[in-house]
C-alpha positions in Angstrom: 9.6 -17.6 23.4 12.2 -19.7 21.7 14.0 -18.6 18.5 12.8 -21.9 17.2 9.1 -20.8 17.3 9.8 -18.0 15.2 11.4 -19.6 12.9 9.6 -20.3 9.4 6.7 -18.8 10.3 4.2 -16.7 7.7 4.9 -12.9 7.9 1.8 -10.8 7.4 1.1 -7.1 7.4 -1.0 -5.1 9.8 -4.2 -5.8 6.7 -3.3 -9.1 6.9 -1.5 -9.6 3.4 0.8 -12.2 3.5 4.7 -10.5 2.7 6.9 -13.8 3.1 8.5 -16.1 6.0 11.2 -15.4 8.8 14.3 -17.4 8.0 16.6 -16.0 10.3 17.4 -13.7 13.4 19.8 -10.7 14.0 20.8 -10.1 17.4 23.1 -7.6 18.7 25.4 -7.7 21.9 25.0 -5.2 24.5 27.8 -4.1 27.1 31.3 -5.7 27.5 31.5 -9.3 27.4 31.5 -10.5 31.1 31.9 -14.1 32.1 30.4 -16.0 29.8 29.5 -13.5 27.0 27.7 -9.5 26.7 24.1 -10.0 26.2 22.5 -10.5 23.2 19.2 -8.9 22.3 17.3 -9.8 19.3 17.1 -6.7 16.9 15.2 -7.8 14.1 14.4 -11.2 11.7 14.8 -11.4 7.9 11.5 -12.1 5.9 11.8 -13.8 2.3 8.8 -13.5 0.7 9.4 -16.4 -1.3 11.0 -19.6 0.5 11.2 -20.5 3.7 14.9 -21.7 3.8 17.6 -20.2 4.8 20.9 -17.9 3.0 23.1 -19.7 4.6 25.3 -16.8 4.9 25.3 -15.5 1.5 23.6 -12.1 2.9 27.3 -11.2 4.2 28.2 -8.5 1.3 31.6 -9.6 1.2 30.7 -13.6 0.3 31.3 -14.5 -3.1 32.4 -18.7 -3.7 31.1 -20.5 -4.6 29.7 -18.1 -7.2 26.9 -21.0 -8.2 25.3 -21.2 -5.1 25.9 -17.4 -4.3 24.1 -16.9 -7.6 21.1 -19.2 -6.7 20.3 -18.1 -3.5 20.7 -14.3 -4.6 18.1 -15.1 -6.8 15.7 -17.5 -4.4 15.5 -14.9 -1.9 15.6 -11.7 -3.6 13.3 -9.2 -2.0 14.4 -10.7 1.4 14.4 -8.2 3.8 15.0 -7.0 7.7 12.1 -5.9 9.7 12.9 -4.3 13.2 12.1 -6.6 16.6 9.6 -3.0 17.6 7.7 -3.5 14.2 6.5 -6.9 15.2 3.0 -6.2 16.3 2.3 -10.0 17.4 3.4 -13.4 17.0 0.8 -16.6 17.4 1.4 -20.1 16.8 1.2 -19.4 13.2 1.8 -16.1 11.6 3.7 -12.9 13.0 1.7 -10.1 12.2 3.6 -6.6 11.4 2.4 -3.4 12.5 1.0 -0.8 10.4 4.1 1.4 9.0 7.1 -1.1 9.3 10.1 -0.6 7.3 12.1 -3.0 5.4 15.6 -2.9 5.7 18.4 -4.1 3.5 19.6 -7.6 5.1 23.3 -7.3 3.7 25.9 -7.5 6.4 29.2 -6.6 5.9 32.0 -10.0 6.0 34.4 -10.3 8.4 
């Protein structure tokens, strides 16, 4: 599975009620880098229940200019949230379905 496939697709919960689309990834590294780099491993995609585009970085905590488009997108994709790679139940060609007791997390992520 590519990152691409995941991308913008509908987010539903274990009942089937739709909660929003993924608009981005959140990997972590793993180990000390060796060669090339440590290995990545996907921990967990934001969900925005209301747009399918992405924050272009303005879920750092730390970003603040331009305070206009800060402002917008805070407000387009409040309720945005984090869900866990292990609360992903399943992924088809066109919804990733969540499984019953996920938790949303806060997306912020510290600048710097």
């Amino acid at each position: 599975m590519l990152l691409s496939d995941l991308l913008d697709l509908s987010v539903r919960d274990h009942d089937g009620t739709h909660v929003g689309y993924v608009i981005d990834a959140r990997f972590v590294l793993d180990g000390a880098p060796g060669p090339t780099l440590a290995g990545a491993r996907l921990h967990g995609l934001l969900v925005s229940p209301r747009t399918h585009t992405s924050m272009l970085g303005y879920e750092r905590t730390g970003v603040r200019a331009p305070a206009p488009i800060g402002a917008f997108l805070g407000w387009l994709h409040r309720g945005t949230f984090l869900v866990r790679w292990p609360d992903v139940a399943r992924v088809d060609d066109q919804h990733l379905v969540l499984r019953d007791g996920y938790v949303r997390v806060d997306p912020g992520l510290p600048s710097g």
